[in-house]
C-alpha positions in Angstrom: 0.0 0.0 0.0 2.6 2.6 -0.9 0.3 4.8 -2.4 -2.2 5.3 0.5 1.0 5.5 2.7 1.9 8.8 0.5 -1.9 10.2 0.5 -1.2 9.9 4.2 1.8 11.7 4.6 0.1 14.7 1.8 -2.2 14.7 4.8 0.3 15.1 7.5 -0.5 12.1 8.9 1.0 8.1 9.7 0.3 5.1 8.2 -1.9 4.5 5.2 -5.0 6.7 3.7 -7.4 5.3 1.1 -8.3 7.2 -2.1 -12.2 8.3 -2.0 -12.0 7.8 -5.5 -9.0 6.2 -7.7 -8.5 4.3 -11.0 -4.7 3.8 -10.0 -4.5 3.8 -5.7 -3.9 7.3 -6.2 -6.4 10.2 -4.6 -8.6 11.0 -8.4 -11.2 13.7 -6.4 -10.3 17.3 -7.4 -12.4 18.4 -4.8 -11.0 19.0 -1.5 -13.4 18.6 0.9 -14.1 15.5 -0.3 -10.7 14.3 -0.7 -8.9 15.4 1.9 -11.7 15.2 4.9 -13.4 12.5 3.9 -12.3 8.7 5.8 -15.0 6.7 5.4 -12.5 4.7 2.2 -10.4 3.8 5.0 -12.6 2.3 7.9 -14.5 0.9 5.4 -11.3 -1.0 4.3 -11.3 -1.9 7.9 -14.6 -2.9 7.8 -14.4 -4.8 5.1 -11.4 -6.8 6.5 -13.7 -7.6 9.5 -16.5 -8.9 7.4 -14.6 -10.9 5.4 -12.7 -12.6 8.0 -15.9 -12.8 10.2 -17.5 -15.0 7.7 -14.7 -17.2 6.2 -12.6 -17.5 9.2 -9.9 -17.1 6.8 -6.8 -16.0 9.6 -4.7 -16.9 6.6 -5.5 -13.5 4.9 -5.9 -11.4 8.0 -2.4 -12.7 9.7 -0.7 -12.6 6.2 -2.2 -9.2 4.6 -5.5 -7.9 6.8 -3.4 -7.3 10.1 -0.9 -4.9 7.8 -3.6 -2.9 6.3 -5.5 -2.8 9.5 -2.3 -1.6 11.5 -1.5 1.4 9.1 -5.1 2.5 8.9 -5.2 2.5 12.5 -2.2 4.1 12.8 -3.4 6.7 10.2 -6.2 7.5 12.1 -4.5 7.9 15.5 -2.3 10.6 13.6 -5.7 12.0 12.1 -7.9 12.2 15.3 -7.4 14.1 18.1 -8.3 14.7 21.9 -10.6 17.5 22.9 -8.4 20.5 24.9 -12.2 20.9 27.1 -13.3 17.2 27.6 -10.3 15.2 27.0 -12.7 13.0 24.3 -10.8 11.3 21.2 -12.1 12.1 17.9 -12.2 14.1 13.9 -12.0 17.3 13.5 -12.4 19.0 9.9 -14.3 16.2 8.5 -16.9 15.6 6.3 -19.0 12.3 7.0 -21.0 9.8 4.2 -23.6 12.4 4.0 -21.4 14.8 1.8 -23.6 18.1 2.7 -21.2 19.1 5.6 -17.9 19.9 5.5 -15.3 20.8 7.9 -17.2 18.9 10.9 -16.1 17.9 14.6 -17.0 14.3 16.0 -19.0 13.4 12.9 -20.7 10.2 14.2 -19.8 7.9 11.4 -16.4 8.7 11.6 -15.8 8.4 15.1 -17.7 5.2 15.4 -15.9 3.3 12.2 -12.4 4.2 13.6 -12.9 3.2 17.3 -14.5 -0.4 15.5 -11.8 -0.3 13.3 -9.1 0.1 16.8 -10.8 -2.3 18.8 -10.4 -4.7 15.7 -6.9 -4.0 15.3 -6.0 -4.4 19.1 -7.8 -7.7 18.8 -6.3 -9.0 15.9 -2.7 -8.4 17.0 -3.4 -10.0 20.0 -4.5 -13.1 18.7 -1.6 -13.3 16.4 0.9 -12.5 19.3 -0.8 -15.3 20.9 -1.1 -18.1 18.3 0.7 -16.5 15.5 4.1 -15.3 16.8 6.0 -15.8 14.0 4.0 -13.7 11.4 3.2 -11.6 14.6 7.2 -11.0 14.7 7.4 -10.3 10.7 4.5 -7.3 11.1 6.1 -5.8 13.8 9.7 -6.2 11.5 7.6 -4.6 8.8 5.8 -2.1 10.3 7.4 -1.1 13.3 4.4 -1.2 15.5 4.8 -1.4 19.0 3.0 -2.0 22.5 3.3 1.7 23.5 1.0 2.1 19.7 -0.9 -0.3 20.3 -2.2 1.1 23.9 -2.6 4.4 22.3 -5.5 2.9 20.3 -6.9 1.5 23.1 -7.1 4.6 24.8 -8.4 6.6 21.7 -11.3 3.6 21.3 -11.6 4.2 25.2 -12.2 7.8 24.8 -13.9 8.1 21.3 -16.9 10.9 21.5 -20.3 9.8 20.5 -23.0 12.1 20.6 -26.0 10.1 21.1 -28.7 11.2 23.3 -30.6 9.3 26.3 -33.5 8.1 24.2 -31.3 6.6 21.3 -30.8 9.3 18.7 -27.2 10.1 17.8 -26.2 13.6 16.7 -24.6 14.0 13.1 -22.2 15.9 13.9 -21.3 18.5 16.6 -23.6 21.3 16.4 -25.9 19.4 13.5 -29.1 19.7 15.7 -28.9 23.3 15.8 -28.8 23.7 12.0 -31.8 25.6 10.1 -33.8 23.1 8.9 -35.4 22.5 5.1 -38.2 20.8 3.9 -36.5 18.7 1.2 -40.2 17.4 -0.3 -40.5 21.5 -1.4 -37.5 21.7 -3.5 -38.4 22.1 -6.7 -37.3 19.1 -9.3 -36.1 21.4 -11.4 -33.3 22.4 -8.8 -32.0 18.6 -8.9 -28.7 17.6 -9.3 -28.7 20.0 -6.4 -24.6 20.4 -7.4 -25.4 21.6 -10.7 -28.0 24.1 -9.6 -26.7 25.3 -6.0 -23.8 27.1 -4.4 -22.2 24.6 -2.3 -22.6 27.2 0.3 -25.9 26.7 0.2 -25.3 23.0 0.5 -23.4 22.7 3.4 -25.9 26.0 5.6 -28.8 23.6 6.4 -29.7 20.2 8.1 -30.5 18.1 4.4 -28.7 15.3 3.9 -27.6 13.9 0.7 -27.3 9.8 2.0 -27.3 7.7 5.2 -25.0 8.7 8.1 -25.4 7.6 11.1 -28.1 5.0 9.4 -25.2 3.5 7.4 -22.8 2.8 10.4 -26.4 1.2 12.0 -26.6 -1.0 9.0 -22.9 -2.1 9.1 -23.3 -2.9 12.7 -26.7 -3.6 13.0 -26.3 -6.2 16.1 -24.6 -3.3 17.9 -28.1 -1.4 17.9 -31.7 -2.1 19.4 -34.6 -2.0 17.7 -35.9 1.0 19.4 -32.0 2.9 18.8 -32.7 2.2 14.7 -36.3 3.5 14.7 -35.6 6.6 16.2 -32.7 7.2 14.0 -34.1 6.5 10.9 -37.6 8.3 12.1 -35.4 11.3 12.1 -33.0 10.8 9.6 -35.1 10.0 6.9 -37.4 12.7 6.3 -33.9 15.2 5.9 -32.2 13.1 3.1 -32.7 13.9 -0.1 -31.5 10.8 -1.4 -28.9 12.4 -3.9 -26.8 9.8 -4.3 -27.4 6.4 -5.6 -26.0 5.0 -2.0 -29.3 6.0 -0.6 -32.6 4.3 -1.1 -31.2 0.7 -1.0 -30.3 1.6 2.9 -32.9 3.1 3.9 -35.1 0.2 2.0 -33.0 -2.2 4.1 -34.0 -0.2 7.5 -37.4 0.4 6.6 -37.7 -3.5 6.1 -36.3 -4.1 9.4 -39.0 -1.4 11.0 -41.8 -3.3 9.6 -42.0 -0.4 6.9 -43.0 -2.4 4.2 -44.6 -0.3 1.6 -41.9 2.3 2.2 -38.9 -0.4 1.9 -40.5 -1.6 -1.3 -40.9 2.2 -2.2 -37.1 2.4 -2.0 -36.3 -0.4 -3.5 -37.9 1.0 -6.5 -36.1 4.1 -6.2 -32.6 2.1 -6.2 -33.3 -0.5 -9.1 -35.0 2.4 -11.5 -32.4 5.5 -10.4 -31.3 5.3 -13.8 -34.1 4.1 -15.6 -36.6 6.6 -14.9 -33.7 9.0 -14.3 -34.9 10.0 -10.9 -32.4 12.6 -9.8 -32.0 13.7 -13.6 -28.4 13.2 -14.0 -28.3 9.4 -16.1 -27.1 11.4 -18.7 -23.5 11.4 -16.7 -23.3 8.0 -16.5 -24.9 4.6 -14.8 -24.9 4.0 -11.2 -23.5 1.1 -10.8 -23.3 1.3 -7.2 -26.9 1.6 -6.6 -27.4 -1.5 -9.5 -25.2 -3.9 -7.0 -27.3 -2.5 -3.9 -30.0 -4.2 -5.5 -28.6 -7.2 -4.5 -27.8 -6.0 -0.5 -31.4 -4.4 -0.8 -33.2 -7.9 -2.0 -30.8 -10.3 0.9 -30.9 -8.1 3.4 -33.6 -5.7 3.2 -36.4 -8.6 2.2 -34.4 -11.9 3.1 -33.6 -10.1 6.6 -30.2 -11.5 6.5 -27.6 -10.0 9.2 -24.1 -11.4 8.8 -22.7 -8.9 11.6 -23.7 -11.0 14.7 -21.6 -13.9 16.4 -24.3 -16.3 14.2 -26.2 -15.2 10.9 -29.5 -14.2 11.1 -32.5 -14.8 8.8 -35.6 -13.0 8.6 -37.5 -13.1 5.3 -40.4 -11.1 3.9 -41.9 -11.0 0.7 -43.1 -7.5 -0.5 -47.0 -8.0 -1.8 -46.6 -7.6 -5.5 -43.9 -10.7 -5.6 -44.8 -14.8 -5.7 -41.3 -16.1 -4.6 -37.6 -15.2 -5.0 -34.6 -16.8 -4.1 -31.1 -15.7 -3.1 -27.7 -17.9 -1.7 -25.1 -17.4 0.6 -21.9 -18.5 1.4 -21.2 -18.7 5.2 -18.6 -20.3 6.6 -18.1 -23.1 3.8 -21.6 -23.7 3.8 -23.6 -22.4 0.4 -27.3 -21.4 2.0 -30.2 -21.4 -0.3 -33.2 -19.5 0.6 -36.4 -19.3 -1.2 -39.3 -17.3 0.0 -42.9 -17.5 -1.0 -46.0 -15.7 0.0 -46.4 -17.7 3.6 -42.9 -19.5 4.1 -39.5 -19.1 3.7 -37.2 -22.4 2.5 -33.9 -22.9 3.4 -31.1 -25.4 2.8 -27.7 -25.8 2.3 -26.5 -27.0 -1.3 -23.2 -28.5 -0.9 -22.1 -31.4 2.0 -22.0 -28.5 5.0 -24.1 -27.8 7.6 -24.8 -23.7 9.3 -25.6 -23.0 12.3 -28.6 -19.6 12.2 -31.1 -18.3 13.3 -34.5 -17.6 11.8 -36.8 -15.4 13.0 -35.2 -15.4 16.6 -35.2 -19.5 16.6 -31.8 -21.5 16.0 -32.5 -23.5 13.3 -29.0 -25.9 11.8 -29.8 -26.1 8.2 -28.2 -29.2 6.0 -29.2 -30.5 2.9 -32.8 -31.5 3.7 -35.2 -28.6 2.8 -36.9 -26.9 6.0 -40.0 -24.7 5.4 -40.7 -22.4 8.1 -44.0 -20.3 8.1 -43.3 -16.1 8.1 -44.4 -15.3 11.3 -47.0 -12.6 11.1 -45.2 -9.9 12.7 -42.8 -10.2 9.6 -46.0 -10.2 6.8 -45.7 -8.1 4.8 
């Protein structure tokens, strides 16, 4: 990663700092506050490292490659963050978060919360590897030079990481986001949209809209992490601000909704995601497809409608069926094991397609699927 170690030092920072856009490893944004403030490329790196390993169990990767890339990120963002001179609380200053409408924020959520993950993960991973992996333990620390004295100054900055969430769930933005002037974003005029191509980004950045999920997307990544009652009253509040500018969007907050019991309004967004480009919703298909929003389509179907949550210690698996479909079916690998699911109006069907067995649970009940088919009835509370 010699590239992200230079975008890094540009940055006046340590360790290693990943492009928010790149064809090459190099930073491609000419925009500033996007490239330069924005970190959500390099927790999500993190993130990524921790899913992956999560549900392969593949140590081979993490000890050989993962625990590298998670050491300079978190070592990058150590050198990035910063303690507060009034409260003595670790976190991001100057940043701009997923939501792309502020710039130049302190303690953005999103931020905060992905890099004291992403130092909790690291700690734990060079643990293990001290532990039962000494020799490629010993070949990091030859490579990277990390230390103990490092390492306990993650721990710390996890220890202290600011999150601004209030006593009945709801987490703040950003510093100072609840005091914003708010907009109505259902009385902009269509005719404004792209909103880049027809406002100041001053005018951007002055009010509370938000272009995509922020503190909704680090409640999707972590899901388990959350209670029921913490995501309603995020996305009750979230939700009606975001404009949904960015084909990130809808498949998210379909996947939310879904989880809510929201059913016509998942199925709503998932319309919005699949079609962005075919109806040309936010009347900019002319610059190109979106191919991110095409793939959510997939994250929107498994884990908006099939209920699947792979962040957990097991894999959960809640299935609805929106009204207007008969049946659809999606797989999963997990852990060697290739799950099939197939839901129809009144059941879901599960089995697993090769000799494995898995270990779930469905609709709160642990269930160990193997190769015989077992048909369980959708619960009415999960109806659509």
């Amino acid at each position: 990663m010699p590239k992200q170690k230079i975008r890094a030092r540009q940055l006046d920072c340590e360790g290693a700092c990943y492009p928010i856009a790149t064809l090459n490893g190099e930073e491609a944004c000419t925009l500033w506050q996007h490239a330069s403030t924005q970190f959500q490329p390099s927790t999500g790196v993190a993130y990524g490292i921790w899913h992956y390993v999560h549900l392969s169990e593949d140590n081979e990767f993490l000890y050989n490659h993962g625990a590298e890339m998670l050491t300079e990120i978190a070592r990058f963002l150590r050198s990035r963050g910063d303690y507060s001179a009034a409260t003595g609380k670790f976190g991001f200053y100057g940043v701009m978060g997923p939501d792309e409408f502020q710039v130049m924020v302190n303690h953005n959520s999103y931020t905060n919360y992905m890099a004291k993950m992403t130092f909790l993960y690291t700690i734990q991973v060079l643990k293990e590897m001290k532990s039962t992996a000494p020799e490629q333990y010993a070949a990091l620390q030859a490579k990277t030079n990390v230390t103990e004295v490092e390492i306990n100054e993650w721990k710390n900055a996890a220890d202290q990481t600011l999150l601004l969430q209030e006593a009945n769930g709801l987490f703040e933005q950003h510093d100072g986001y609840f005091d914003l002037p708010h907009i109505n974003v259902d009385q902009i005029p269509v005719e404004d949209f792209p909103l880049y191509s027809h406002w100041s980004y001053d005018r951007i950045y002055r009010n509370d809209m938000i272009k995509q999920p922020d503190v909704l997307m680090f409640q999707f990544l972590y899901n388990q992490q959350f209670s029921k009652a913490e995501k309603r009253v995020n996305y009750e509040y979230y939700e009606p601000r975001t404009i949904h500018e960015s084909s990130l969007s809808p498949s998210v907050h379909s996947v939310l909704a879904s989880e809510l019991g929201k059913h016509e309004e998942a199925f709503d967004f998932f319309g919005f995601a699949t079609r962005m480009d075919l109806d040309n919703y936010n009347r900019n298909t002319r610059e190109g497809l979106h191919t991110t929003s095409i793939a959510a389509a997939w994250v929107n179907i498994v884990y908006g409608f099939g209920g699947l949550r792979s962040d957990g210690p097991v894999l959960i698996l809640n299935p609805t069926i929106p009204k207007k479909w008969n049946s659809y079916t999606f797989r999963v690998d997990y852990k060697q094991a290739i799950i099939e699911v197939h839901v129809e109006k009144t059941e879901a069907i599960f089995r697993v397609l090769n000799a494995e067995t898995a270990a779930v649970m469905i609709y709160g009940k642990e269930e160990t699927l193997d190769s015989t088919a077992k048909c369980i009835a959708i619960p009415a509370e999960w109806q659509n």
